[in-house]
C-alpha positions in Angstrom: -107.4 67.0 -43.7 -107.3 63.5 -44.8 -103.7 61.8 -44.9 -103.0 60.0 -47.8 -100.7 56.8 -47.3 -98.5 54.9 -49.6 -101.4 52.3 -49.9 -103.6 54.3 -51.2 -102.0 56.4 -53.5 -102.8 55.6 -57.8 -100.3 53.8 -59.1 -99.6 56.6 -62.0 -96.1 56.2 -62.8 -95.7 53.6 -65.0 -98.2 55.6 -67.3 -96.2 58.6 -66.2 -92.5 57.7 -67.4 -94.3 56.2 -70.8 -95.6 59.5 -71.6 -92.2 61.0 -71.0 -90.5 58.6 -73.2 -92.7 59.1 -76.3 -93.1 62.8 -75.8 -89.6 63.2 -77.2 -88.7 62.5 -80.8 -86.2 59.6 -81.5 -83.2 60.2 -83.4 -80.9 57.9 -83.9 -77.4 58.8 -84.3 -75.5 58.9 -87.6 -74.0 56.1 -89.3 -70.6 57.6 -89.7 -70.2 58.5 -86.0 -71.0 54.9 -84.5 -67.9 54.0 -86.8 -65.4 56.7 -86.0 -66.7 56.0 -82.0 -66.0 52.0 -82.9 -62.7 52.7 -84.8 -61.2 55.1 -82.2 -62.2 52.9 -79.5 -60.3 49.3 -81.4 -57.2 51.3 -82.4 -56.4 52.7 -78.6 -54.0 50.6 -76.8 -54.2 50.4 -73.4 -52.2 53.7 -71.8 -50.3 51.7 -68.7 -49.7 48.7 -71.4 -47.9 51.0 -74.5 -45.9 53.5 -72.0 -44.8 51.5 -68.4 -43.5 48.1 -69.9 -41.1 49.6 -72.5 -39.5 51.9 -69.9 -39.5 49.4 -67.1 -37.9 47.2 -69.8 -35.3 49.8 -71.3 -34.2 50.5 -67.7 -33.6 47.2 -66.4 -31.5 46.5 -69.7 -29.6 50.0 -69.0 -28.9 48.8 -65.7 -27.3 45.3 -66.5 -25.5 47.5 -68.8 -23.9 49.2 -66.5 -23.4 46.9 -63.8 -21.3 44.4 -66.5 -19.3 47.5 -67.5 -18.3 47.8 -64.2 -17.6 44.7 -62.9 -15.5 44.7 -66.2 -13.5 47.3 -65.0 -13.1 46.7 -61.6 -11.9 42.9 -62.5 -9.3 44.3 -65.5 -8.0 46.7 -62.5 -7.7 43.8 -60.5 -5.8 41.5 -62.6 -3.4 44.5 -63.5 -2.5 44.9 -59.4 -2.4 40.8 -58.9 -0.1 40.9 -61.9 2.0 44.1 -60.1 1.8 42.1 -56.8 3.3 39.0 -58.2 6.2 40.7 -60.2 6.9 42.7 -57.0 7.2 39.4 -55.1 9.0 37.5 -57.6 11.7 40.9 -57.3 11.5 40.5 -53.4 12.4 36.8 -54.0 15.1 37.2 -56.6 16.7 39.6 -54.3 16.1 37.5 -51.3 18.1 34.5 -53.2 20.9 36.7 -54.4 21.3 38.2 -50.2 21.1 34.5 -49.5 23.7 33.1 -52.2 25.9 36.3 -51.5 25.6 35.5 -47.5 26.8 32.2 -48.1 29.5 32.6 -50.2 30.6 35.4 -47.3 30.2 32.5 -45.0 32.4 29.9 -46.7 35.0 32.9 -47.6 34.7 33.4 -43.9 35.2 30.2 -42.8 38.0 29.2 -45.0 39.7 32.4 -44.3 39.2 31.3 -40.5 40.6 28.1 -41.0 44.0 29.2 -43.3 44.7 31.2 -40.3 44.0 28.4 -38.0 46.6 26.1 -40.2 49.1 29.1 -40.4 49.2 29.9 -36.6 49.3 26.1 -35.7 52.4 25.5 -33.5 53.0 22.2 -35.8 52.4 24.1 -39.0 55.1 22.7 -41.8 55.9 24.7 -45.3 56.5 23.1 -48.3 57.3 24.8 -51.3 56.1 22.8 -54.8 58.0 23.6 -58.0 56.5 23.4 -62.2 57.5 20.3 -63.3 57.9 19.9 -67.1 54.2 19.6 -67.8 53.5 23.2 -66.4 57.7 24.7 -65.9 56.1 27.8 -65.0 53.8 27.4 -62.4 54.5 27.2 -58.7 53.2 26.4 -55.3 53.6 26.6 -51.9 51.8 24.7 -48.9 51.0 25.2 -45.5 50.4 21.7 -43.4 49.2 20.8 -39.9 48.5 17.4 -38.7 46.1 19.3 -36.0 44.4 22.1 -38.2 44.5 20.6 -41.8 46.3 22.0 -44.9 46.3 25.3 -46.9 47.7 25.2 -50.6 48.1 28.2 -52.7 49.5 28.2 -56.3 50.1 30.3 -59.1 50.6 30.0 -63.2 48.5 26.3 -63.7 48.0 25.8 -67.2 43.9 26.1 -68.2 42.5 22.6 -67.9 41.3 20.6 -70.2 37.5 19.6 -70.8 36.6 16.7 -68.2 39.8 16.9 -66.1 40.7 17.9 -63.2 43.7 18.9 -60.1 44.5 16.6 -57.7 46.4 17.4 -55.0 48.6 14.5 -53.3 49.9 14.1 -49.7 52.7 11.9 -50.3 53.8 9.6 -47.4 56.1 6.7 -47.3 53.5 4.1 -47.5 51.2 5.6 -50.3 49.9 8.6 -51.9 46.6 10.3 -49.8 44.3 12.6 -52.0 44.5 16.1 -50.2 41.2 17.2 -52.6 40.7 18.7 -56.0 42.0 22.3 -57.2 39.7 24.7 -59.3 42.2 27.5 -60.7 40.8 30.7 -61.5 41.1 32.2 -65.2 44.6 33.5 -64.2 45.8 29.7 -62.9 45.2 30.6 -59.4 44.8 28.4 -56.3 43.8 29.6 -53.0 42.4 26.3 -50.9 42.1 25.0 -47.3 41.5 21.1 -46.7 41.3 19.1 -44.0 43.3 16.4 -43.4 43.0 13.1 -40.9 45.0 13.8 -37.6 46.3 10.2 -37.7 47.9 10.6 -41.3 51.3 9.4 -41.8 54.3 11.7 -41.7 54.5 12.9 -45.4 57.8 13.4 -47.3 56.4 15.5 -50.2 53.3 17.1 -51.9 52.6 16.6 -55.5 49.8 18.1 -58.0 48.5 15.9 -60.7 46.1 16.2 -63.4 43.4 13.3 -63.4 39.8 12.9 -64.7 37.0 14.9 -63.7 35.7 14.1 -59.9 39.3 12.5 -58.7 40.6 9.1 -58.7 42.0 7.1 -55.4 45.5 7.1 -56.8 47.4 9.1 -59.0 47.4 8.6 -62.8 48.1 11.3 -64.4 51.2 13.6 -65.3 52.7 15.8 -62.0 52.6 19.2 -62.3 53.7 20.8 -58.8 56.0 18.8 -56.6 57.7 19.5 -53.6 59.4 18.0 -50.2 59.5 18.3 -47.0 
């Protein structure tokens, strides 16, 4: 049996596949479906185009949304406890100012309340009783005085002061007049007062209360109205 190679066999399929191709009838498609295939295929968007950009678009915007609503929230919740904090401390510090004005008015009640007893208990202590001179006939006084531990003055029934003046009370020596310090009645005419006086003063013969211009003056000028002797 002979063999037959690719060499050698006809070369029949050209002719072949051209008899195919006319042995069916051509028909060419209608006019009407070409443009309903054309119209349907111009009119269709893109499927990942129409649906993925909206969404990725709407949820991005939903999420900025949210994210400002709450950092709106959490900073109005913030201001509210800063502004809690700071009236808390501004009550912390009022108080603290009140204990510290009420602890040193304890202090100087203290202290002054140390030092009358230190004047009172003096072996050198001298009384001296002052009497309401014409000016104030109903008020009285009476004095305590130490030259080692100072001076304590009380006094009752001063006449309300007038605007811009003042007490003074006088040690009154042989050579001159020495300012003891000013007097602040209370609303009732009250004096209650410790001072200090210099160890070297002179031996006085009598106290004296005058009323002078607001702040004190060196000497006395104005009309006496306590006055007593030694």
């Amino acid at each position: 049996m002979d063999v037959i190679r690719d060499d050698d066999r006809p070369e029949l399929e050209p002719p072949i596949l051209q008899g195919l191709g006319q042995a069916v009838p051509q028909v060419d498609p209608p006019i009407a479906l070409r443009a309903r295939v054309l119209e349907s295929v111009g009119r269709r968007p893109p499927a990942r185009l129409t649906a993925s950009r909206p969404v990725a678009w709407q949820f991005a915007a939903a999420a900025s949304l949210a994210l400002a609503a709450g950092l709106t929230l959490y900073t109005g919740q913030l201001r509210g406890r800063v502004s809690l904090l700071e009236g808390e401390l501004r009550d912390t510090r009022a108080r603290a100012d009140a204990a510290d004005q009420r602890t040193a008015e304890v202090q100087r009640t203290a202290a002054g309340a140390q030092s009358a007893v230190a004047v009172l208990t003096a072996p050198d202590a001298a009384r001296v009783d002052l009497a309401g001179q014409p000016a104030a006939p109903q008020a009285s006084a009476r004095a305590f005085w130490s030259r080692s531990r100072g001076l304590v003055f009380t006094a009752a029934n001063l006449p309300p002061l007038p605007a811009g003046r003042t007490y003074q009370l006088w040690v009154v020596t042989a050579q001159a007049p020495l300012s003891a310090g000013l007097l602040t009645p209370d609303a009732q005419g009250s004096v209650n007062a410790t001072f200090s006086t210099p160890p070297d003063i002179p031996q006085p013969v009598a106290m004296a209360v005058t009323i002078e211009p607001a702040g004190g003056v060196p000497a006395p000028t104005g009309e006496r109205y306590l006055v007593g002797t030694l």
